[in-house]
N, C-alpha and C positions, 0 to 999 in steps of 0.2 A: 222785242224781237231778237231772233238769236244774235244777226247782223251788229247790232245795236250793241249788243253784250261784247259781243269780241273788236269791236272798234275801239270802246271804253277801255276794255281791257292793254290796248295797243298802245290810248292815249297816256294810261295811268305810266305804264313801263317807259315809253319816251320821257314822261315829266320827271320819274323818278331816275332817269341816267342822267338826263344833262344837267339836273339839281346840284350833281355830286360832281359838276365838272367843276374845276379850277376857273378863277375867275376869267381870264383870257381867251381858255382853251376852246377848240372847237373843236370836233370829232373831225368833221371834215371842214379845211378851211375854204374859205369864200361862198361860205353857204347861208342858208336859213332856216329854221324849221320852225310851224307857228301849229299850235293845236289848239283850236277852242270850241266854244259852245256855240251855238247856232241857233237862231229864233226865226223861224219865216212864215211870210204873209202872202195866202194863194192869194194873186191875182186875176180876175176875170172868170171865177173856177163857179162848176156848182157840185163839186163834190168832193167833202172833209176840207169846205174851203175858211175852216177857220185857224184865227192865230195860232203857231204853236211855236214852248221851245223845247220840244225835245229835236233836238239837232245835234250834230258837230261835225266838225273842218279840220283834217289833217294835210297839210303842204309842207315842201318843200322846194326850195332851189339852188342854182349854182350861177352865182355872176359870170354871165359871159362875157360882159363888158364892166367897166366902173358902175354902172346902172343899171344893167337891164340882167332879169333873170331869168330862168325857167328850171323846170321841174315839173313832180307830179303832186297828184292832188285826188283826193276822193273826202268825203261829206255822205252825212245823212240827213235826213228829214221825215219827220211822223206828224203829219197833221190829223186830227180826229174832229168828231162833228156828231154830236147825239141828234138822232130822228124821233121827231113821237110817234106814237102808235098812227098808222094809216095802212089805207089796201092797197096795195101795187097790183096792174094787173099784166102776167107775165102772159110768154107764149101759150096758144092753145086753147085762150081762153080761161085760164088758171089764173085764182088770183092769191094774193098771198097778203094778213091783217097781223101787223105786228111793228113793234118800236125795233129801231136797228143803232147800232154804231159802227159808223164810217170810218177809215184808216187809211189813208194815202200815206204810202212811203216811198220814197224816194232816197236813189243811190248814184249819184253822180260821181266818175271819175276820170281822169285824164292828162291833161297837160296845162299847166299855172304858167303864163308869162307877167312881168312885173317891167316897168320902168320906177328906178328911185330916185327920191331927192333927198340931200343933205343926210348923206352918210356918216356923218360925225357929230352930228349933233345929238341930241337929247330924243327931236322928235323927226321919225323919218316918214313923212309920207310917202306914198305911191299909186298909181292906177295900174290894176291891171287886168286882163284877162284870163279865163278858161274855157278850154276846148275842150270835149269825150263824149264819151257813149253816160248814157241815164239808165238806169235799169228802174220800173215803178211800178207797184204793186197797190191797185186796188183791192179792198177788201169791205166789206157788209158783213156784220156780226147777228144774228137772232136770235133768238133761246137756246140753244148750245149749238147752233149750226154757223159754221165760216164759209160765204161765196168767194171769192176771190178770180181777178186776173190778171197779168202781167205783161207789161210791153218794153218793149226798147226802141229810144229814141236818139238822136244828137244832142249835146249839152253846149250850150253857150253863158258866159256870166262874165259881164265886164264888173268890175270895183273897184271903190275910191275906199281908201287907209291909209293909216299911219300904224307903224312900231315904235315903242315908245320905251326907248335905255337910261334908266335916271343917270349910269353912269355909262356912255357914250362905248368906254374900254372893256366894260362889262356884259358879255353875249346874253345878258338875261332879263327881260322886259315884257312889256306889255304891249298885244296888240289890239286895234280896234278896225273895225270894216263895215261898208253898209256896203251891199251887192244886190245887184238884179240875174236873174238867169231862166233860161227859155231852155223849153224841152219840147221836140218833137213828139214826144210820148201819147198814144193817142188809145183806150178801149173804151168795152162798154162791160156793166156788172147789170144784171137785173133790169131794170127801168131808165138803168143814169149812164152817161158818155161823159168820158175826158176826152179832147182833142186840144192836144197841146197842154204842157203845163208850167204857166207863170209864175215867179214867186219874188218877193221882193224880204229883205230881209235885212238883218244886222251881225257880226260874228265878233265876242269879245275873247279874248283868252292869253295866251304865252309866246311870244317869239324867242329864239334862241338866235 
């Protein structure tokens, strides 16, 4: 998806400027920025409810205190699901015999809160939250035809991580996160309804 291509693109350019930062430096100080890949698991779903990773998570923040931070945040998600051939039978009385592939995507973004611990160590862990709006797009593929429809919902996603500094002085590390998050987001495509969408997941990638 176009979305998908220009996020990557956003990521690749973040990772390629703070590569070339000086070991100490920050762009901006008392901050963060983590960008990674993203793998998620629909919860309770029955449509495109299987694993996937094509994902990814860009944040940022600004300590407002010694610990606690915020900023913003937006993420993707493409989960897909091959249908075999069967007849669906639409309005009308119409029915329609054919194999389909499913596509939920989803676009969450908003505001990242964090509480941290052990800022100077090696490994930092932290919980935090996310708040915003979800944008999610169903989608049924068929022999060269795309259904699709689109909703908006509220986003919630609490998670537990750590960022991980081999050298503590050194802005450039490694993060790790497993996250749960709920979305109001609710249609219907054809035969099939979402109402609500759960997804339970993991994000590995870069902090700065």
């Amino acid at each position: 998806m176009k979305t998908a291509k220009y996020l990557k693109t956003i990521a690749l350019c973040a990772v390629t400027a703070f590569a070339a930062l000086p070991g100490k430096a920050q762009i901006f100080p008392n901050t963060y920025i983590n960008v990674d890949w993203q793998a998620g698991v629909p919860l309770g779903g029955s449509f495109a409810d299987k694993a996937s990773g094509w994902g990814m998570n860009f944040e940022g923040g600004y300590f407002v205190t010694p610990a606690v931070t915020v900023g913003p945040f937006i993420s993707y998600q493409t989960n897909l699901e091959k249908i075999p051939r069967q007849t669906i039978t639409l309005g009308s009385g119409n029915s329609l015999t054919t194999n389909q592939k499913h596509a939920l995507f989803q676009l969450p973004f908003g505001i990242a809160s964090r509480y941290n611990w052990l800022k100077d160590s090696i490994f930092q862990p932290y919980a935090g939250l996310k708040l915003g709006a979800s944008y999610a797009e169903m989608s049924s593929y068929y022999y060269v035809v795309k259904q699709y429809t689109d909703t908006w919902g509220f986003y919630l996603s609490p998670e537990i991580g750590v960022s991980i500094f081999p050298d503590p002085g050194y802005r450039l590390g490694f993060h790790v996160s497993l996250y749960y998050s709920y979305a109001t987001n609710s249609g219907d495509l054809l035969v099939y309804s979402v109402n609500n969408l759960n997804n339970f997941g993991v994000r590995v990638g870069i902090s700065f």
